[in-house]
C-alpha positions in Angstrom: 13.4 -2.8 -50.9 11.8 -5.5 -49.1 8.0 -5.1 -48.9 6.0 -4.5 -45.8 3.3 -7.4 -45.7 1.3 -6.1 -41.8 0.2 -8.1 -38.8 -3.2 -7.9 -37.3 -3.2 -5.6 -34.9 -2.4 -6.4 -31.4 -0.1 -9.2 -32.3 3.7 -9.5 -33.1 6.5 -12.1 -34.4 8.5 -12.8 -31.6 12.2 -13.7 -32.9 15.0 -16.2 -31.7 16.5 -14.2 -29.1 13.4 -13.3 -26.8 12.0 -16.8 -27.8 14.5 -18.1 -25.7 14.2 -16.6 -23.1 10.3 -16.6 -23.2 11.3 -20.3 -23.1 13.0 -20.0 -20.1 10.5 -18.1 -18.4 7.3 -20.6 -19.1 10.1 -23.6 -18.1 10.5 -22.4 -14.8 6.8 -22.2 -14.0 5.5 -25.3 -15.3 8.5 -26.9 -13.7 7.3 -25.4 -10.4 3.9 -25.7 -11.3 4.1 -29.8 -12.0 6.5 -29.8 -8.7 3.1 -28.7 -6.3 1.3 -31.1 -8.5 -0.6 -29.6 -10.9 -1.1 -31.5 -14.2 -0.6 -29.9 -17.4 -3.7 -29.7 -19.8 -4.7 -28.3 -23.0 -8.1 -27.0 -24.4 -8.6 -26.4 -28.0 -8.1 -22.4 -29.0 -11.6 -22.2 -29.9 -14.9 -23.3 -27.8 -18.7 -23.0 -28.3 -19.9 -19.2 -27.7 -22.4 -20.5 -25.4 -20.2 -22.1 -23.7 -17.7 -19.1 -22.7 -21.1 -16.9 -22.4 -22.4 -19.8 -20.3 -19.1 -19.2 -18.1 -19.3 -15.4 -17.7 -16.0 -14.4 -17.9 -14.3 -12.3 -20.8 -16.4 -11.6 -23.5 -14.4 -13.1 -26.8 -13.4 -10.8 -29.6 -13.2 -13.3 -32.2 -15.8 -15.7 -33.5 -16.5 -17.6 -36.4 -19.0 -19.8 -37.7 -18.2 -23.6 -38.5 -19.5 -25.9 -41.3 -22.6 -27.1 -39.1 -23.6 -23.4 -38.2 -22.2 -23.4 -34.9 -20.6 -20.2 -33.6 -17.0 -20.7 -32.4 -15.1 -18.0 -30.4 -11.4 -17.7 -29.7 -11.3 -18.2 -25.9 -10.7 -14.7 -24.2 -9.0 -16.9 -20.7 -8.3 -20.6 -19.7 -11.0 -20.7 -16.2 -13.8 -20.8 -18.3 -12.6 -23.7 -20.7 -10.8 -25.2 -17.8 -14.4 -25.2 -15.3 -15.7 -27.1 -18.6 -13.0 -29.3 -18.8 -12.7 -30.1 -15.4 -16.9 -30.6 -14.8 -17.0 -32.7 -18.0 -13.8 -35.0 -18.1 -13.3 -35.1 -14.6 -17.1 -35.6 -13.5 -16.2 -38.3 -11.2 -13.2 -37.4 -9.8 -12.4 -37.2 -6.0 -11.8 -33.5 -5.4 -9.3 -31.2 -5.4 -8.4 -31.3 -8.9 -5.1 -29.3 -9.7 -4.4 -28.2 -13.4 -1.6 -25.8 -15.4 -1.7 -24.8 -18.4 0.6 -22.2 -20.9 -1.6 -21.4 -24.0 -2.3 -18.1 -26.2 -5.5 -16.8 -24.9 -7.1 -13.6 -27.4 -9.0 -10.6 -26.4 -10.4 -7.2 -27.4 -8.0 -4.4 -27.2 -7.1 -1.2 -27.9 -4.3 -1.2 -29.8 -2.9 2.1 -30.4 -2.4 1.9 -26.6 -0.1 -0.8 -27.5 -2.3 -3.5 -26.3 -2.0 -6.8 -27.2 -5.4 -9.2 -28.6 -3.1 -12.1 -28.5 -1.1 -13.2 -25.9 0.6 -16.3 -23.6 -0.8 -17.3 -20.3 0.3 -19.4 -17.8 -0.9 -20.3 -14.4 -3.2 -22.7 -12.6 -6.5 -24.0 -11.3 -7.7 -25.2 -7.8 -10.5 -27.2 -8.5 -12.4 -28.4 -5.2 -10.4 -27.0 -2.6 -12.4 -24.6 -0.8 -10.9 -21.0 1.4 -9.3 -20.5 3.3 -7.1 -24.0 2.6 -7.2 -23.6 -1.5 -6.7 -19.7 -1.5 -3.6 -19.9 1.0 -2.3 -23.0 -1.7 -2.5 -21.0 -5.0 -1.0 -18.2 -3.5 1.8 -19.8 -2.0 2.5 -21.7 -5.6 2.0 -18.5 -7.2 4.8 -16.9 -5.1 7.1 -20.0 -5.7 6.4 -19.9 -9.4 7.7 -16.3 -9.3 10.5 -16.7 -6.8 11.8 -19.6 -9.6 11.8 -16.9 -12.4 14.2 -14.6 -10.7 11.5 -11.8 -10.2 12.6 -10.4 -6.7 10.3 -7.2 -6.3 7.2 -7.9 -7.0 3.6 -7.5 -4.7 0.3 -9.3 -4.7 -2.7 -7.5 -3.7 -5.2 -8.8 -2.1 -9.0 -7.8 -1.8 -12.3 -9.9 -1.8 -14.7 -9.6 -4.5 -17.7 -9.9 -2.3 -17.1 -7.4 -0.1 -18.0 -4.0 -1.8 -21.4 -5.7 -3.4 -21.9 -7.1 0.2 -21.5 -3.5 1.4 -24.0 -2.2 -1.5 -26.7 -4.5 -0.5 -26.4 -3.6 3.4 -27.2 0.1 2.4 -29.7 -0.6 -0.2 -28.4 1.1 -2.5 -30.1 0.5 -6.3 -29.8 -2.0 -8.4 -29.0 0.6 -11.4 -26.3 2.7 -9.2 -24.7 -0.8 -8.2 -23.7 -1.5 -11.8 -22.0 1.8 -12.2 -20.6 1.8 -8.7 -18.9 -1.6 -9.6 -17.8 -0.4 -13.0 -16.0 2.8 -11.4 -14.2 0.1 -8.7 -13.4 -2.3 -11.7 -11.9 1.1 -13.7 -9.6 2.3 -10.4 -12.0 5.8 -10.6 -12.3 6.5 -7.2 -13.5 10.0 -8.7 -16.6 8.7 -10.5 -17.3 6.6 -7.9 -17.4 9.4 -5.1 -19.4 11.3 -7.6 -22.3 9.0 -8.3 -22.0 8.2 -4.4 -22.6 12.0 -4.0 -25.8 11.2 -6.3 -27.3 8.6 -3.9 -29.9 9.7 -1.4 -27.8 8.0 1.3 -27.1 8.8 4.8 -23.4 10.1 5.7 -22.1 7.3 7.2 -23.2 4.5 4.4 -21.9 7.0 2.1 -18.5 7.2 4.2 -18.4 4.1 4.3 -18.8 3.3 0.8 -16.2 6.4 -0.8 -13.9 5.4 2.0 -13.4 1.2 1.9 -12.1 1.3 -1.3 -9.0 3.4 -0.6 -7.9 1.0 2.9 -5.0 -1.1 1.3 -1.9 -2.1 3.2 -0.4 -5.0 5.9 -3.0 -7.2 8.1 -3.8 -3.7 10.0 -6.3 -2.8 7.2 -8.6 -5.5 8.6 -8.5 -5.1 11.8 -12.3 -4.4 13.0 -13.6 -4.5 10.0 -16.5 -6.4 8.7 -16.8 -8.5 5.7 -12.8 -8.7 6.3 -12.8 -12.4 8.5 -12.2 -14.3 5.2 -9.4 -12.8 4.3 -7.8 -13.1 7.8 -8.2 -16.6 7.6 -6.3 -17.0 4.4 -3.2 -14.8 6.1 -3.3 -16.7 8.9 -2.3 -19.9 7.0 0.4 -17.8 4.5 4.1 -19.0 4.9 5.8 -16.2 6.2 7.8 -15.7 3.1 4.3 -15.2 1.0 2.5 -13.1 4.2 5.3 -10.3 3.7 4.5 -10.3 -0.1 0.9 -9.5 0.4 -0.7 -6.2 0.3 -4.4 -6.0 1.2 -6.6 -3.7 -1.3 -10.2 -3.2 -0.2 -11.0 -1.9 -3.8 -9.7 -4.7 -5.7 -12.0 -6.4 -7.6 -12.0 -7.8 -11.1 -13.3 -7.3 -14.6 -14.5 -11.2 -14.7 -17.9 -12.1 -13.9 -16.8 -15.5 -12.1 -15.0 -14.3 -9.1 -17.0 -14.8 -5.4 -14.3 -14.0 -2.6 -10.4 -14.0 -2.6 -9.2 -11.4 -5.6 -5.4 -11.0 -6.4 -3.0 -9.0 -8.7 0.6 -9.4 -9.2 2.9 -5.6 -9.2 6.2 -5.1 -9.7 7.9 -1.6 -10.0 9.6 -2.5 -13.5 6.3 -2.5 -14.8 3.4 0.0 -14.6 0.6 -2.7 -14.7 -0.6 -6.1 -13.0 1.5 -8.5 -14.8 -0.8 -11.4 -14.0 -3.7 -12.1 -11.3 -6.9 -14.7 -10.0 -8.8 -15.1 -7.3 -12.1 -17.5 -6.3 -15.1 -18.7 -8.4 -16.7 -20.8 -6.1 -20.1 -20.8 -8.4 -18.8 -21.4 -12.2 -18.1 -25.1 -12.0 -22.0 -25.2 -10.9 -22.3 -23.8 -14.5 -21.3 -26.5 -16.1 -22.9 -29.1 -14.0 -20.7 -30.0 -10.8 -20.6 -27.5 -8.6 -17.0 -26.7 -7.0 -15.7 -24.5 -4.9 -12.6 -23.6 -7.0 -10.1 -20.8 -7.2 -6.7 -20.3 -9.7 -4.5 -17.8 -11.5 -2.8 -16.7 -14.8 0.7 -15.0 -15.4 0.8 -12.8 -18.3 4.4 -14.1 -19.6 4.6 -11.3 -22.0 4.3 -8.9 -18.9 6.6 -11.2 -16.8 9.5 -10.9 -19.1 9.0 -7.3 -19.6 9.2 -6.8 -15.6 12.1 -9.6 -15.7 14.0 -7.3 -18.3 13.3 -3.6 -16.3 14.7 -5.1 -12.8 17.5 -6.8 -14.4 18.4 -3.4 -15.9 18.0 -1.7 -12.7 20.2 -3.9 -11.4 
C-alpha cells in the first residue's frame, strides 16, 4: 500500500493531462497579450515585506527571514512588485509602459472552503496611461485575451472605487462607520451594511442614498443622472462595441486591495460561481515607489479560467 506523504494545504499537483491544457490556456493570453504589446516580465517570488506593505495591497501569508535579517514575504499579487519594478527599472522611461506576466502568486485562505494559498496569475499592467484612454485599453485587451481562450459567456462588471467613499465624505459620515461601511461593500453584505446605515444619525435621503447606490448595476442606463458616474461614462464611450455589450455596471463593486482609485472590474461567467479574475485603477501606488503614474491593469485567475472553460464546454 503506497503511503500518503500530504501537501500543504491550499495547494495541489497538477498532472499531465490538465497541464496541457493549463498550457494552452496561459498560450493564448500571452500570445494575445504580447500581440497589444505588452512585454513579458518576471519578478522574483519573494520581495522585501516593506516593500509589499509599502504597496498596500494583499497582505502576504508567508514570510521568512533571510541570512542578513531581512524579512521576505511570498508576494500575495503581481501590481505591487510590478509598480516597483516598473518605478525602479524603468525610472526613465517615456510613458505608457505595458507589461504581462503569468506567475504563482500565494495568499491566505481558508482552505476547508477549498481555497487555494497558491495559485497562477496572468494578466497585465498599464503603466502611464491615464482614464478614460488606459481603462478603455485594458479592457478591451482583457476581452480579446478572453475571446482567444474560447470563453463565450462571460461578463465584466464594472463600478468605480471612488465613488461610494466619495459619497461617505459628502454626508459626513464618521471616519469609524466608514471603515465598516466599506468592509460590508467589500464582503457583498448589503444587510450589514443597511444595518450599520440604520445606526447612523443621518437624514433619510443620505441614508437612501447610501443603502440604495450600491444595489444600481446594469447597461449605461444605471448612470444616467447620476453623480460621481461621468468617469465611467467616458470610459464606455470609447469601448468597441463588441467590449460595451460585455460590460455590466455595478455601483457596489469595489475591491479588497488598498491600491485601487477609480475604474474597478470583475470577470463572471455562469460555469463558475465566482469572479474568475479582475483589476481596475491605482493611479497613486507608482507614487509609492517614487514616480508617480497614473496606472491601471488586471489578473486572470487561470485556475478559475479553466474551471469556467471546462463547465461551458460541458454545457455545450
Amino acid at each position: 500500500m503506497a503511503t500518503i506523504h500530504p501537501l500543504p494545504s491550499g495547494t495541489r499537483d497538477v498532472l499531465p493531462d490538465e497541464m496541457r491544457e493549463l498550457r494552452a490556456v496561459t498560450a493564448a493570453l500571452l500570445d494575445v497579450f504580447t500581440r497589444e504589446g505588452y512585454g513579458e516580465v518576471s519578478t522574483p517570488a519573494l520581495e522585501h515585506q516593506e516593500v509589499l506593505q509599502r504597496g498596500g495591497g494583499a497582505q502576504p501569508a508567508y514570510r521568512v527571514m533571510d541570512d542578513h535579517g531581512q524579512v521576505l514575504a511570498l508576494r500575495p499579487d503581481m501590481t505591487v512588485p510590478i509598480a516597483r519594478l516598473a518605478a525602479t527599472r524603468y525610472a526613465d522611461e517615456e510613458p505608457p509602459l505595458r507589461f504581462c506576466y503569468l506567475a504563482d502568486v500565494y495568499r491566505g485562505a481558508r482552505p476547508h472552503r477549498g481555497q487555494m494559498r497558491e495559485f497562477l496569475q496572468a494578466g497585465v499592467e498599464l503603466v502611464g496611461a491615464p482614464s478614460p484612454e488606459g481603462t478603455a485599453e485594458v479592457l478591451r485587451v482583457l476581452c480579446a485575451a478572453l475571446d482567444a481562450t474560447g470563453l463565450a459567456g462571460y461578463r465584466l462588471g464594472v463600478g468605480d472605487a471612488a465613488l461610494y467613499p466619495s459619497l461617505l465624505e459628502t454626508f459626513a459620515v464618521p471616519a469609524q462607520a466608514r471603515e465598516t461601511l466599506l468592509r460590508d461593500l467589500v464582503d457583498r453584505d448589503f444587510v450589514g451594511l443597511e444595518r450599520e446605515l440604520g445606526r447612523l444619525d443621518l437624514p433619510g435621503d443620505a441614508r437612501e442614498t447610501l443603502a440604495t447606490v450600491p444595489s444600481l448595476r446594469g447597461g449605461i442606463e444605471v448612470l444616467d443622472g447620476r453623480p460621481g458616474t461621468e468617469s465611467l461614462r467616458r470610459v464606455h464611450d470609447l469601448l468597441e462595441p463588441a467590449v460595451a455589450q460585455r460590460v455590466l455596471f455595478d455601483l457596489g463593486l469595489t475591491r479588497d486591495l488598498g491600491y485601487y482609485t477609480g475604474a474597478v472590474f470583475e470577470v463572471y461567467d455562469p460555469a463558475l460561481g465566482e469572479p474568475l479574475g479582475g483589476g481596475g485603477r491605482y493611479d497613486e501606488l507608482l507614487g509609492r515607489f517614487g514616480r508617480p503614474l497614473p496606472a491601471v491593469g488586471f489578473a486572470l485567475g487561470v485556475d478559475k479560467l479553466h474551471i469556467a472553460l471546462a463547465g461551458e464546454e460541458r454545457a455545450r
